[in-house]
N, C-alpha and C positions, 0 to 999 in steps of 0.2 A: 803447407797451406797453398792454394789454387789461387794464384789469381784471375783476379774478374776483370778479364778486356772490355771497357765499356767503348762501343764506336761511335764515331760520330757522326749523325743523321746529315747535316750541312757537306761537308766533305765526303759522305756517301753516295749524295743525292747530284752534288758538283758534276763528280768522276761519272753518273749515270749520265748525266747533259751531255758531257764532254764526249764521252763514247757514241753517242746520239750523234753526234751531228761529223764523226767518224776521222776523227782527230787527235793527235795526242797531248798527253797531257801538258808536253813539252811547248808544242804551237800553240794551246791555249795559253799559257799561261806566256807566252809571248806577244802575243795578239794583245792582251790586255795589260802587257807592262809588270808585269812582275816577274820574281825570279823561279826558276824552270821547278825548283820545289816544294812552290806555293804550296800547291792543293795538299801535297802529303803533310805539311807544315801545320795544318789548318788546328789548332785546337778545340774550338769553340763555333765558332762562326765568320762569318765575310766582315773584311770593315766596311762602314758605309760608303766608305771613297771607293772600295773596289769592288761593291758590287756596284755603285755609281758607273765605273769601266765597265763592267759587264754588263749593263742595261744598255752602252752607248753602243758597243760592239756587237750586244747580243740581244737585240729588242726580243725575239722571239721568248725567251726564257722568260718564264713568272718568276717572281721575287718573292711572291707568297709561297710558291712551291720551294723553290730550291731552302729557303732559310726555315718555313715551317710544316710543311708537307704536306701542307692541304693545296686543293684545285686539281689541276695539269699542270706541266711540266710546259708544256707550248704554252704560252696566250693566244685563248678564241681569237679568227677571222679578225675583224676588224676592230673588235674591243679595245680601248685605248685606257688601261688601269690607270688610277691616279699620278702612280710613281712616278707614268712616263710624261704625261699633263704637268707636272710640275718639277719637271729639269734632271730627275732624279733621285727626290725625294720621296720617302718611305712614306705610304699612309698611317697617319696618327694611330689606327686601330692594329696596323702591324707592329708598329715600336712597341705598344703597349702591351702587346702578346709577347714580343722577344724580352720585353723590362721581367715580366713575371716569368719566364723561361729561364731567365739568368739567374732570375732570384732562385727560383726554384734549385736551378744549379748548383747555384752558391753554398744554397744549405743542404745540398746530398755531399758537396765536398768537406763545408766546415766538421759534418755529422761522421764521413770518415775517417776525418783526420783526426778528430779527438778518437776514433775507435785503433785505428790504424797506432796513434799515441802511447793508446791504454794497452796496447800488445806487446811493442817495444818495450816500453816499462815494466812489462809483465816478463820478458823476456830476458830485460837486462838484472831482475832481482833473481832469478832461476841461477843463469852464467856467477853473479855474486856467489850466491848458494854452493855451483859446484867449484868454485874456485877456492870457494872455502873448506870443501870436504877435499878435495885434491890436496892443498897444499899441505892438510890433517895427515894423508896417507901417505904422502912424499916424506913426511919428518918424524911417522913413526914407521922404524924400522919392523917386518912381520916377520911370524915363525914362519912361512916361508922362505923367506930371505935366506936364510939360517938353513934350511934343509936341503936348498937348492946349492947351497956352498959343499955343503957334504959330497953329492953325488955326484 
């Protein structure tokens, strides 16, 4: 069975910023207070507190872009997005896009994991199965046995 690397867009899009502005990952991720493995660490997404750091140290970066992947990756000229109008704070309309993204999330893992579930258990009734024909061949003695002692 193959597995499926699934990547993560936030942590993709991060590492794109970061090389952008021609850095590594290591000073970023010091610039902004966390430890030198963040971005590889990344699961999911940014917490609000750091990308709060990141908006303080990196006004240039969209917060729409880096967490959903819509706009530019810069913010327009002189455009002041809400986030930055209010201290840091995410627009009500972005939360609600990331709330239903997680959801969304949530149920390709829950949907998984019962699949992922049903495999192992399919997998651990086979192993029962041959452990039962093995132990069957192990305690009866074959005409082989017997002919092999001959020769």
């Amino acid at each position: 069975m193959v597995k499926e690397k699934r990547t993560n867009p936030v942590k993709e899009r991060l590492k794109e910023f970061i090389a952008s502005l021609g850095i590594s990952e290591r000073e970023f991720c010091r610039k902004i207070g966390v430890s030198s493995a963040y971005v590889e660490s990344i699961k999911q997404s940014v917490s609000p507190k750091v990308m709060q750091t990141i908006g303080i140290h990196y006004p240039e970066l969209n917060p729409v872009w880096l967490l959903l992947g819509k706009e530019q990756m810069i913010k327009a000229g002189d455009e002041k997005p809400e986030a930055n109008q209010q201290g840091g704070v995410l627009p009500s309309e972005m939360l609600a896009e990331l709330l239903v993204e997680a959801r969304n999330e949530k149920a390709w893992l829950r949907s998984e994991n019962e699949r992922l579930t049903s495999v192992v258990e399919s997998q651990q009734e086979t192993i029962s199965e041959l452990t039962k024909v093995l132990k069957k061949a192990v305690a009866q003695p074959g005409e082989d046995a017997t002919c092999a002692a001959v020769w």
